[in-house]
NUTISE-766180 format. One record per atom (N, C-alpha, C): x, y, z. Coordinates in steps of 0.02 Angstrom, whole numbers, padded with zeros to 5 digits, always signed. Atoms other than C-alpha are relative to their C-alpha. Example, Ala and Ser with C-alpha at 12.3 -4.5 7.8 and 13.67 -1.06 7.14 Angstrom:
+00045-00059+00000;+00615-00225+00390;+00045+00060+00000;-00042-00059-00003;+00684-00053+00357;-00039+00055+00037;
***
This chain:
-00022-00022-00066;+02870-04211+03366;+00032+00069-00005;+00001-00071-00030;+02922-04042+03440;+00082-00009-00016;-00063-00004-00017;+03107-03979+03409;+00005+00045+00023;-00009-00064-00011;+03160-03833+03497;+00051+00052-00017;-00049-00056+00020;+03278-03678+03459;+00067-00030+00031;-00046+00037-00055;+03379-03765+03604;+00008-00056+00015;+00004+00078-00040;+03413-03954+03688;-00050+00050+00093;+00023+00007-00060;+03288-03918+03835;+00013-00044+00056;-00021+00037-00037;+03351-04055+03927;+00064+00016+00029;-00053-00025-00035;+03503-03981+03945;-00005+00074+00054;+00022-00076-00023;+03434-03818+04017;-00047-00038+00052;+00032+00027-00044;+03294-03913+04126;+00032-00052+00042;-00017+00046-00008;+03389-04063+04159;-00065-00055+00003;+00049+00066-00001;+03301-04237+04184;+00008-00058+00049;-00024+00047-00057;+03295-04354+04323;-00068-00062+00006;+00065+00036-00039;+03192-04524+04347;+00027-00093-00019;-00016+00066+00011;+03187-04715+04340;-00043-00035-00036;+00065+00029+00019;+03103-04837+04241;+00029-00095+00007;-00036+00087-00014;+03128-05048+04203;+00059-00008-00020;-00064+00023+00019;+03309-05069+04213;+00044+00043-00048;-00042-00035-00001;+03354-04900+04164;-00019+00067+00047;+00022-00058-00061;+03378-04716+04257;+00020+00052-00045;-00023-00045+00017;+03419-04567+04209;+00031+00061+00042;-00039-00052-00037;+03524-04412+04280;+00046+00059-00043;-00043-00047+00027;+03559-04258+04175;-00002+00063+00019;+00037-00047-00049;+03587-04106+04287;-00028+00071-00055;+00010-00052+00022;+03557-03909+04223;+00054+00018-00026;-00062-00018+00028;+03662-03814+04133;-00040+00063-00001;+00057-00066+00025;+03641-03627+04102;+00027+00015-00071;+00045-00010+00075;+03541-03564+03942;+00071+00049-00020;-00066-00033+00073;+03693-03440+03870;+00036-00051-00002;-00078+00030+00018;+03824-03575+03885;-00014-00038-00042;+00033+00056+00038;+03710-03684+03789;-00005+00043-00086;+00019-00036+00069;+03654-03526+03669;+00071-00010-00055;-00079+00001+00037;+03842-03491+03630;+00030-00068-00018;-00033+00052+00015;+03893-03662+03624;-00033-00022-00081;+00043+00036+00065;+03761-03672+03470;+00024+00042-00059;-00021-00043+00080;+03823-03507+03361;+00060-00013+00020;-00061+00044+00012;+03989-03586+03402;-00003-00049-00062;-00015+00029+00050;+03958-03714+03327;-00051+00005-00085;+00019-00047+00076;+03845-03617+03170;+00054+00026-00037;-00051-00031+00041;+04028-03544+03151;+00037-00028-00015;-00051+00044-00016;+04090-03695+03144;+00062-00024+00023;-00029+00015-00072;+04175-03720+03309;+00008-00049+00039;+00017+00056-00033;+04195-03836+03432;-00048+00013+00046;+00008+00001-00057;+04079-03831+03590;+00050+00011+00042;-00037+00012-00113;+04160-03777+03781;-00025-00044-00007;+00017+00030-00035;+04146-03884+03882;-00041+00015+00055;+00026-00020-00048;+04020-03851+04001;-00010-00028+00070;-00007+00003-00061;+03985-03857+04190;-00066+00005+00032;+00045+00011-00040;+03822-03900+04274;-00024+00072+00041;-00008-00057-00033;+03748-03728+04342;-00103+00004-00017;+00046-00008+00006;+03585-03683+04412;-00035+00065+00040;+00043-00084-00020;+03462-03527+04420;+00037+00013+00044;+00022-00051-00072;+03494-03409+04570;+00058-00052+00045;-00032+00027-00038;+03610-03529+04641;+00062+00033+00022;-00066-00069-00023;+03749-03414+04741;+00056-00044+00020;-00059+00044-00017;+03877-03574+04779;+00034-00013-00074;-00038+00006+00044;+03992-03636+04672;-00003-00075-00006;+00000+00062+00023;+04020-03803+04565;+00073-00020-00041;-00057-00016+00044;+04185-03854+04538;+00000-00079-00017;-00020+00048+00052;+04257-04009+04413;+00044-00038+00040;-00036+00044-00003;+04325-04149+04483;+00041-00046-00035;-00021+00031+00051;+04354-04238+04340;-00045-00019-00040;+00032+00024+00016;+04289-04309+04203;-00091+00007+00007;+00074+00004-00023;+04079-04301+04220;-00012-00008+00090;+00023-00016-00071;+04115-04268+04413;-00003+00055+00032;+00012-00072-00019;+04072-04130+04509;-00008+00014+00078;-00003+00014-00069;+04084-04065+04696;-00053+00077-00016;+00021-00081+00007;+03946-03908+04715;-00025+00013+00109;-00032-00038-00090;+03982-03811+04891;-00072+00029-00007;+00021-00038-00017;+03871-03714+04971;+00028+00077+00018;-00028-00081+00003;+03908-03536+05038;-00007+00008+00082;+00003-00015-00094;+03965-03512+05240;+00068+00069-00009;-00020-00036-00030;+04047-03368+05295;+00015+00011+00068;-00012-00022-00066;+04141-03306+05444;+00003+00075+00025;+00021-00075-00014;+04066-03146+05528;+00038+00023+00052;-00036-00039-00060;+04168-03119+05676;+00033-00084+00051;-00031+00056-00031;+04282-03236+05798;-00060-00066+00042;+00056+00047+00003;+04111-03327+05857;-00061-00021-00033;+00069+00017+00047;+03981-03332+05709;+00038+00008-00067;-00014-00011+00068;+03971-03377+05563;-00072+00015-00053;+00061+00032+00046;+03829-03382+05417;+00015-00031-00063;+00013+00039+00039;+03756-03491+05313;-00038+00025-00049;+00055-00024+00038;+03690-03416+05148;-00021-00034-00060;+00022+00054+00058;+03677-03557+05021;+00012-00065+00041;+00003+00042-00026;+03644-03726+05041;+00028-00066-00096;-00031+00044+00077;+03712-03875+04901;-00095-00014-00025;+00054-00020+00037;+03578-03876+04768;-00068-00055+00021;+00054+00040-00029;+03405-03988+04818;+00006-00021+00083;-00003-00005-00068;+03458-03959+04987;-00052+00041+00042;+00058-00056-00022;+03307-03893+05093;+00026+00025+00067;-00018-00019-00086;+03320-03802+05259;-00028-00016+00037;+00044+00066-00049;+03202-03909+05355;+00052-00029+00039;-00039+00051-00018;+03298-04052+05322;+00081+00008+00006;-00087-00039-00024;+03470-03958+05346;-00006-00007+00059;+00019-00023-00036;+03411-03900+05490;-00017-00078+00040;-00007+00042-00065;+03361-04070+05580;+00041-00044-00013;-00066+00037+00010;+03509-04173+05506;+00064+00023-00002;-00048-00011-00007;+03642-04082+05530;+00002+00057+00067;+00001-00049-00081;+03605-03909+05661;-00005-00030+00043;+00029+00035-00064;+03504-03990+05770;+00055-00053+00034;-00029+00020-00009;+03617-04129+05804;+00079+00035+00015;-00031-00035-00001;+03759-04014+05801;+00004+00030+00068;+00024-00051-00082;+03672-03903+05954;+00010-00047+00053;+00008+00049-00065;+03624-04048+06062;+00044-00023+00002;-00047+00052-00024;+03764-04175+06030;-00030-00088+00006;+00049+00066-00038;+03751-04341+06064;+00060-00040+00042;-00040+00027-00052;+03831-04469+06169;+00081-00010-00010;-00077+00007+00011;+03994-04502+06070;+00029+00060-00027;-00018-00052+00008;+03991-04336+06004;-00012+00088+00031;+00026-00051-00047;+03989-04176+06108;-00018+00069-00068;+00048-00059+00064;+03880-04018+06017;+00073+00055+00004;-00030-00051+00030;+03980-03905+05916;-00020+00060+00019;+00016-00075-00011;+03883-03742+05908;-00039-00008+00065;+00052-00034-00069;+03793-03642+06049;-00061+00025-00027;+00068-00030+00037;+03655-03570+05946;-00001+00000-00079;-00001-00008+00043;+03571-03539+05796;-00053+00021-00040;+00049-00041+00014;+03456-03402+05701;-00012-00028-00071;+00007+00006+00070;+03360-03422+05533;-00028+00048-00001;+00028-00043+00056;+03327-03285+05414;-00019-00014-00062;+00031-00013+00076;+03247-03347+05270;-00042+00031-00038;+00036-00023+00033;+03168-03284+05132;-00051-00065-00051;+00012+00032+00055;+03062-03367+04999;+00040-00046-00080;-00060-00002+00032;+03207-03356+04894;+00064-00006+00023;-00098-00012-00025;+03376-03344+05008;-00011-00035+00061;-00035+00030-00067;+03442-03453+05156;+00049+00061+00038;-00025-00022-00050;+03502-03398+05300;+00016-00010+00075;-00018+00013-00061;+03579-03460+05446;+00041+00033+00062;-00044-00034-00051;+03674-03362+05587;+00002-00055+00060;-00001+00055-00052;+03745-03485+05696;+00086+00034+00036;-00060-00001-00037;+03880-03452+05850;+00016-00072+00032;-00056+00032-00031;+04002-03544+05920;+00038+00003+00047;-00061-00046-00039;+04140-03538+06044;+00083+00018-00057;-00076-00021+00040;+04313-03462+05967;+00037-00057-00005;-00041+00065+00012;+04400-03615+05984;-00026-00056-00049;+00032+00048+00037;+04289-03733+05923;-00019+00054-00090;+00005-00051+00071;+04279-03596+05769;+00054-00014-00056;-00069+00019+00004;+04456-03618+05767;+00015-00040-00043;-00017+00080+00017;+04472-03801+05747;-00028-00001-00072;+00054+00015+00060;+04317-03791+05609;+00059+00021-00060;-00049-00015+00040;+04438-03684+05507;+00030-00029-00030;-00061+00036+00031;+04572-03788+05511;-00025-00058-00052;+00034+00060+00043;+04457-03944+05442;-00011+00023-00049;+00032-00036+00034;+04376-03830+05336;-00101+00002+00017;+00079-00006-00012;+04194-03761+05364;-00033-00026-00029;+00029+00053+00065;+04122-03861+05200;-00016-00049+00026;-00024+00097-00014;+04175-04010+05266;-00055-00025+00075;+00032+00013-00096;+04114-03983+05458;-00075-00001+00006;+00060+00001-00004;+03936-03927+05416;-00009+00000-00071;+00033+00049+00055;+03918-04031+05256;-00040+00047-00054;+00044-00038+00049;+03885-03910+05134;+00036-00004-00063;-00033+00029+00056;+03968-03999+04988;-00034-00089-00007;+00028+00076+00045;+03871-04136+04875;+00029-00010-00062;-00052+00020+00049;+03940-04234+04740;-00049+00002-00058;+00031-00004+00066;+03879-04235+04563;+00035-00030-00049;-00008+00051+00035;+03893-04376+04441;-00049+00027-00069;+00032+00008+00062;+03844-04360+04245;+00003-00040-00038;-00006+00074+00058;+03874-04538+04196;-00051-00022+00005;+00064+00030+00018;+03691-04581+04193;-00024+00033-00031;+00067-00060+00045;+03615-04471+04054;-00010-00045-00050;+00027+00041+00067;+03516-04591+03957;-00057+00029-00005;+00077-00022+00012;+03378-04521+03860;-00023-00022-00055;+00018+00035+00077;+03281-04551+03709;+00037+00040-00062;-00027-00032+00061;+03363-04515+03537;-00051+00029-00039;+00026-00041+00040;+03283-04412+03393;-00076-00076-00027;+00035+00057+00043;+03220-04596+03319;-00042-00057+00072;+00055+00030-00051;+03146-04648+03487;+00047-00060+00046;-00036+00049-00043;+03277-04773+03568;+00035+00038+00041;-00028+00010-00049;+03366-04768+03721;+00080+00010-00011;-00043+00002+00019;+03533-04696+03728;+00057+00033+00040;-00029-00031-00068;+03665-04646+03853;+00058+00042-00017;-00052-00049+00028;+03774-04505+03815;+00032+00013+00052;-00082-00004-00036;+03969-04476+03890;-00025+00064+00022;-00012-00083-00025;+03946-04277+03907;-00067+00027-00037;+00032-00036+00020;+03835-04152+03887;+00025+00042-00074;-00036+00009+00060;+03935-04120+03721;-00046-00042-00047;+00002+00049+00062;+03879-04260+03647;-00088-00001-00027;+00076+00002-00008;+03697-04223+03692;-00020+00070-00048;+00012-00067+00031;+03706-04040+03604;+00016-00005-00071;-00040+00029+00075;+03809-04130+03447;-00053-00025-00031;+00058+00037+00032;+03670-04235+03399;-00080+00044-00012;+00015-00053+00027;+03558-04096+03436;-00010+00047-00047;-00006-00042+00054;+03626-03985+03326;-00018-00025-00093;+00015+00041+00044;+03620-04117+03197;-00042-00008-00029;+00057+00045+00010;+03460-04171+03197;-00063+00073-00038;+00041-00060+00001;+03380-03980+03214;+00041+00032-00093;-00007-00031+00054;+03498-03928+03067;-00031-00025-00073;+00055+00015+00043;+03427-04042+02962;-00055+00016-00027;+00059-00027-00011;+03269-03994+02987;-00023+00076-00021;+00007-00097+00022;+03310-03803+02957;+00020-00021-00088;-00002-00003+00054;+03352-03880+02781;-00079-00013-00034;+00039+00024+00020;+03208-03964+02762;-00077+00090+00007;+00044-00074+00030;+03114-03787+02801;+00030+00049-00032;-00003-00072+00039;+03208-03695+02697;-00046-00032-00077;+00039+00037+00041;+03125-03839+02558;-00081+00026+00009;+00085-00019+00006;+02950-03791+02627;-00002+00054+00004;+00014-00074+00017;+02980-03601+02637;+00011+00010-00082;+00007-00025+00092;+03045-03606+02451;-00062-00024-00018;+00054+00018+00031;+02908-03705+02387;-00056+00019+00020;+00039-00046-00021;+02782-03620+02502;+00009+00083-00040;-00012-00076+00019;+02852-03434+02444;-00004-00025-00098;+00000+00003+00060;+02868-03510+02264;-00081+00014-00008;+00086-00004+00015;+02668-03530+02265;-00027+00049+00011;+00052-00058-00018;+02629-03379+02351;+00026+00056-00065;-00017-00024+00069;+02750-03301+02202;-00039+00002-00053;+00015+00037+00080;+02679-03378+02059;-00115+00057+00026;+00089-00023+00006;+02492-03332+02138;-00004+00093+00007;-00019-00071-00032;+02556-03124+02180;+00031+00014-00077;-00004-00047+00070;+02609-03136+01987;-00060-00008-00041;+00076+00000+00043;+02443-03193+01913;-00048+00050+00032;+00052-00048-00018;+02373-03057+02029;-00018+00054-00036;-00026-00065+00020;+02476-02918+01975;-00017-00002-00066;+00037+00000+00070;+02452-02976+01789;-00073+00003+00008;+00077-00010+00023;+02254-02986+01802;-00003+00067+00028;-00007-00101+00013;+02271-02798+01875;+00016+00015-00048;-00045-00049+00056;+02377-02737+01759;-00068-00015-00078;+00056+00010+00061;+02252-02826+01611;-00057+00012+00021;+00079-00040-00013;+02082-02759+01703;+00013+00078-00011;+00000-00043+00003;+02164-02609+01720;+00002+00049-00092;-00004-00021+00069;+02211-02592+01522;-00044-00042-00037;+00066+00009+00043;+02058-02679+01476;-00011-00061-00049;-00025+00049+00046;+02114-02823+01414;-00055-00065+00029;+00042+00016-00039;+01996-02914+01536;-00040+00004+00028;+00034-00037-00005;+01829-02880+01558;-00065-00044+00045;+00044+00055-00035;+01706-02963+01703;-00053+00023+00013;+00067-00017-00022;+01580-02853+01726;-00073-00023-00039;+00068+00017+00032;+01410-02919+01695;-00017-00060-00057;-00008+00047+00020;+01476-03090+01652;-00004-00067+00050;+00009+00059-00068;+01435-03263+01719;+00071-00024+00009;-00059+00021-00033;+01565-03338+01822;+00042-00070-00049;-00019+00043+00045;+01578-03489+01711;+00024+00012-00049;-00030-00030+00065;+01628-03398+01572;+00056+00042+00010;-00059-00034-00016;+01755-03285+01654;+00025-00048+00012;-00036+00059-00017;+01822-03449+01722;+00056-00025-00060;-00032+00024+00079;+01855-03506+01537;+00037+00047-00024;-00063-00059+00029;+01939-03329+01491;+00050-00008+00045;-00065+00006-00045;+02048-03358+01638;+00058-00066-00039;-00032+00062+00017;+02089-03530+01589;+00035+00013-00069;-00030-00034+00059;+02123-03463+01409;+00046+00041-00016;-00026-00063-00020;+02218-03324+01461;+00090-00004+00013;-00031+00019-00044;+02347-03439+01542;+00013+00025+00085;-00020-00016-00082;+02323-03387+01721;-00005-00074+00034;-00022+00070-00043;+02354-03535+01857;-00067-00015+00035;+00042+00007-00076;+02239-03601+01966;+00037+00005+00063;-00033-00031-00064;+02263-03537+02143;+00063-00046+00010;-00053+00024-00006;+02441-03590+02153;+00030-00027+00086;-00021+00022-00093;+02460-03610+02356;-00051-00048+00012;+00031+00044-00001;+02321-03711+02348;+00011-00078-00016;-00035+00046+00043;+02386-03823+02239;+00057-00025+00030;-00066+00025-00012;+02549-03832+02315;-00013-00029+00079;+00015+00030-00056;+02470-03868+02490;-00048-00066-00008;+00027+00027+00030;+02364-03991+02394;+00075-00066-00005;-00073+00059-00005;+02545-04093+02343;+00027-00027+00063;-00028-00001-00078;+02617-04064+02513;-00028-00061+00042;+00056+00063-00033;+02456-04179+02590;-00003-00073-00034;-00013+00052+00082;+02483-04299+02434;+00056-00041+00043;-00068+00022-00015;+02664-04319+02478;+00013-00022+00073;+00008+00032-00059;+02637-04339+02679;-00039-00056+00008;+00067+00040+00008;+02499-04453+02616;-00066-00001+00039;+00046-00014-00052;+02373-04361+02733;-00058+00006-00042;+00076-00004+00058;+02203-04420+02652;-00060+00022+00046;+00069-00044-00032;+02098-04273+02733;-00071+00001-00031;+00087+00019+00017;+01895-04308+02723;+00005+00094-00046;+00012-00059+00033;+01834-04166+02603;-00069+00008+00002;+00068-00007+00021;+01665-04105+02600;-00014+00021-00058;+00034-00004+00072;+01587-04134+02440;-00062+00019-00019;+00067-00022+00016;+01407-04093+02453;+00003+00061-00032;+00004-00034+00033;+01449-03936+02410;+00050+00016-00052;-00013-00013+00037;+01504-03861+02260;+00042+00056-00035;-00019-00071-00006;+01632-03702+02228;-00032+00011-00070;+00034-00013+00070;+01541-03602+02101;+00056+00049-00047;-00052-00005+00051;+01708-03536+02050;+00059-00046-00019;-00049+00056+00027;+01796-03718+02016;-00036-00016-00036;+00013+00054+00061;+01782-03770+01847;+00000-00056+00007;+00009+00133-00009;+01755-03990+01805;+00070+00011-00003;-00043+00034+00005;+01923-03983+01777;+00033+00013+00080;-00036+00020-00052;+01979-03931+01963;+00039+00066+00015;-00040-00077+00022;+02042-03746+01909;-00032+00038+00067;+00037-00029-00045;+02008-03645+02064;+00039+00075-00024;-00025-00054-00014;+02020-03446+02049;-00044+00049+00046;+00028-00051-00067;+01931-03375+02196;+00061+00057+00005;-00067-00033-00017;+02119-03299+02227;-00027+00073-00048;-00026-00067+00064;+02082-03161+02061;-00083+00001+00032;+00087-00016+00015;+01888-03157+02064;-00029+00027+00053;+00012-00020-00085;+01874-03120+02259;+00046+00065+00031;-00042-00055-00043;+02003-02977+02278;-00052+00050-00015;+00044-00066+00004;+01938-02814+02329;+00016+00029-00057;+00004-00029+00041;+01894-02682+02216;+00069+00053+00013;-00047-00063-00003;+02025-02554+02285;+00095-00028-00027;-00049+00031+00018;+02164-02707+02238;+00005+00012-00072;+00011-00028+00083;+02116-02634+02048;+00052+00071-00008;-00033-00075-00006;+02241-02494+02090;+00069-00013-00035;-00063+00001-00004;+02413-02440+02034;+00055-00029+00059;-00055-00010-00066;+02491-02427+02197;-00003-00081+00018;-00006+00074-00022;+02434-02626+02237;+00026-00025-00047;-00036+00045+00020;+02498-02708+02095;+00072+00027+00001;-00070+00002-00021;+02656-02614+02111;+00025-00032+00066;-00045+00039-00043;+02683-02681+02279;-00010-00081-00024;-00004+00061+00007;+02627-02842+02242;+00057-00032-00044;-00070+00037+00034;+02773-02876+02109;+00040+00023+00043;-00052+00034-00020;+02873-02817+02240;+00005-00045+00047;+00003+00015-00038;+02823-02920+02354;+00013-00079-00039;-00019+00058+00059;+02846-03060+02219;+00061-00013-00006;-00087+00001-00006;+03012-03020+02194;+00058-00017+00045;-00049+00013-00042;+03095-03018+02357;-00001-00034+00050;-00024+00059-00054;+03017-03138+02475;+00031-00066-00028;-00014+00053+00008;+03058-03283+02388;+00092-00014-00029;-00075-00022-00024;+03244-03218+02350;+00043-00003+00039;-00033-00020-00089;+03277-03192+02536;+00015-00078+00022;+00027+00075-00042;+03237-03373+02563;+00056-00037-00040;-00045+00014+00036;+03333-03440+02411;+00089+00015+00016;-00101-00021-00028;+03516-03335+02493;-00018-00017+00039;-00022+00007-00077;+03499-03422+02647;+00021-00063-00008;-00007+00098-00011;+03569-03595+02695;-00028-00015+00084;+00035+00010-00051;+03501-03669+02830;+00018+00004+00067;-00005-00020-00068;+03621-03611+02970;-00025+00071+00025;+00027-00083+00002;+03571-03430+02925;-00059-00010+00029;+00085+00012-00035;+03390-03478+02969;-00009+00007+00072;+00002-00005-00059;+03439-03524+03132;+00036+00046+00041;-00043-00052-00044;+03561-03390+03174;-00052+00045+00018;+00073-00045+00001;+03389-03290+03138;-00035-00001+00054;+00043+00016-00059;+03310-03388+03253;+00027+00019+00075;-00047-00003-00054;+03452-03387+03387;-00013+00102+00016;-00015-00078-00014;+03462-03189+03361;-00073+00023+00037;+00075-00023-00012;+03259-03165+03383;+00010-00037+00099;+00016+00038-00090;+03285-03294+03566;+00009+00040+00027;-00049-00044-00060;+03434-03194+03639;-00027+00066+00006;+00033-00087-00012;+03330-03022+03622;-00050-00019+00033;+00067+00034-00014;+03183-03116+03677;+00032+00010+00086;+00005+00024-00051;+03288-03173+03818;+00042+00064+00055;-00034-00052-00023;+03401-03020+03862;-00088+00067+00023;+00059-00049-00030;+03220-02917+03872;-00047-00035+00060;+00015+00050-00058;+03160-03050+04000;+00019+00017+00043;-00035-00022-00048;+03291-02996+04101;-00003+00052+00021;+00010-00076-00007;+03303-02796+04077;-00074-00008+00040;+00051+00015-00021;+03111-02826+04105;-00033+00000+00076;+00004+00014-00084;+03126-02898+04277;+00016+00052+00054;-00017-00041-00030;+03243-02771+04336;-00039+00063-00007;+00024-00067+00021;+03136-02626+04254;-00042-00008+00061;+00048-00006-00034;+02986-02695+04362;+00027+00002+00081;-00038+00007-00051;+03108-02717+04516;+00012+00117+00040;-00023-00094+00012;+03166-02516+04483;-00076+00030+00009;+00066-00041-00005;+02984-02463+04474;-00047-00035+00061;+00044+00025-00059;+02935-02542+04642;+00050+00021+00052;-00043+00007-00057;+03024-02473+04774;+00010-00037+00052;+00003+00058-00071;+02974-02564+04909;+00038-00073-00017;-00018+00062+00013;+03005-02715+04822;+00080-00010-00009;-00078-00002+00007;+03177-02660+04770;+00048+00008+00059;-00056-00024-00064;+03235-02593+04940;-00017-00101+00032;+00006+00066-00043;+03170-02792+05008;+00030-00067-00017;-00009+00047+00025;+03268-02871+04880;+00047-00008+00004;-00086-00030-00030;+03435-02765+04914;+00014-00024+00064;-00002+00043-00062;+03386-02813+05092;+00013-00071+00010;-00012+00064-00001;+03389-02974+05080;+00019-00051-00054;-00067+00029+00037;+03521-03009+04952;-00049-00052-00039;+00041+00037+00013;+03352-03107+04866;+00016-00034-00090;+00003+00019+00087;+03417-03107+04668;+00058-00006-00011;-00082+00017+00015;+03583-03168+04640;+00032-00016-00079;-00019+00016+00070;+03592-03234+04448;-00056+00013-00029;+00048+00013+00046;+03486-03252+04297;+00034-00053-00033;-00007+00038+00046;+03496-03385+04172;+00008-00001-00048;
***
């Protein structure tokens, strides 16, 4: 299965039901999550975090514990209007609009209508309501509070976040804490376990980048001589010689062994540079002619030398700080990006200033 750089679940959230359980884990945003991770790379604790999503221009404040109240966004424009420019989050303007305005305008029998009117400006992206009133009845709203009067405050609960664990069971986590803890856990592992398959990967490509450089260095001083010899017989000077058989081969050869992945092989045919015993050197016998140079086997020892070095000084949070460092540029040019193409469209930019259309990033 798939791990990612991140808990995606915490960044997407997750919502659904199945037999006799549910789930409910809202969004969170991607830096508080990033930082909460080279936090704890520096070994730190986690913030605590706070439910927060895209572009959303209201606010979400803490009730307590895994509860949460998230407002919308009303304003007062003058002693009879006000607007409405956010709405609480999965709130549509439809259904705003005929469960709460509408009723509002008309009234009904035990309750007489609040407002006198009411305009929409939306965008694709931005709410917008302009709604008047009389001054008094403006008044009164005040005093209640406007939130309260036109219902632009929903509650938010995070005591249902059950999801699946790493090992496949069912498991209901207290906080989003506990969901990033295990996380981190599970992924760091894992960055050990590739620093195991980058060494032993880079060990093979080593070992095969020094039998290169040595069979240069001995073609070049003559010590090794293939021209106008059958392959079977250079085979045997190799083997004699002590050079390896292709060493990455070999080591991806164990690798399949050890996962116990018993891949079909086609046998009909025959490599006419594997000896009976299993010796493969296509790797020496197949390089180009211009790899007969100075200048290539010097790089090749150094290229011998220092990837598998690099790999050896790391531990396995370094790996991921690597990784973490490569996201946040990834994700900071995402952004610049947007605005560059924003800046190089005027139109688009003056319609976006107009209508207040981009409020956050993630």
């Amino acid at each position: 299965w798939y791990i990612p750089i991140i808990p995606m679940v915490l960044i997407n959230g997750a919502e659904g039901i199945g037999t006799g359980w549910s789930c409910k884990v809202p969004n969170y945003d991607i830096r508080e999550v990033v930082n909460n991770i080279c936090r704890m790379l520096d070994g730190d604790e986690p913030l605590t975090m706070i439910p927060s999503y895209k572009n959303f221009k209201g606010t979400i404040d803490e009730l307590g514990q895994n509860h949460f109240l998230i407002n919308g966004e009303i304003s007062v424009l003058n002693s009879t209007t006000i607007e409405i420019s956010e709405l609480p989050v999965r709130t549509w303007t439809q259904t705003y609009k005929e469960q709460v305005l509408e009723p509002m305008l008309m009234g009904t029998e035990k309750t007489p209508s609040l407002i006198t009117d009411y305009k929409e400006y939306h965008t694709d992206t931005t709410v917008k309501f302009i709604i008047t009133m009389s001054e008094q009845k403006l008044v009164e709203a005040e005093a209640i509070g406007l939130h309260k009067i036109f219902k632009l405050q929903s509650p938010l609960s995070c005591n249902n976040m059950v999801l699946f664990d790493h090992v496949g069971c069912l498991k209901k986590y207290e906080t989003a804490e506990d969901i990033l803890d295990e996380f981190y856990q599970v992924r760091l592992r894992y960055y050990g376990l590739r620093k195991e398959w980058l060494t032993g990967m880079l060990g093979a490509e080593s070992a095969k980048l020094n039998n290169q450089a040595r069979f240069i260095l001995e073609k070049i001083e003559g010590k090794i001589v293939i021209e106008n010899k059958p392959k079977k017989e250079l085979i045997q000077v190799l083997i004699e010689r002590g050079y390896d058989s292709d060493p990455v081969k070999a080591w991806k050869e164990s690798q399949q062994k050890d996962m116990d992945e018993n891949a079909e092989e086609d046998t009909d045919k025959e490599n006419e540079s594997t000896a009976a015993n299993g010796a493969d050197f296509n790797y020496l016998l197949n390089m180009p002619l211009w790899y007969l140079t100075k200048e290539k086997k010097d790089e090749m020892c150094k290229q011998r030398d220092n990837k598998l070095e690099n790999v050896k000084q790391k531990d396995p949070t370094e790996l991921w700080r690597e990784d973490m460092a490569a996201f946040i540029e990834e994700l900071d040019v995402g952004k610049l990006g947007f605005w560059g193409q924003i800046q190089s469209n005027s139109s688009l930019s003056e319609t976006l200033l107009i209508n207040s259309s981009v409020s956050s990033f993630g």
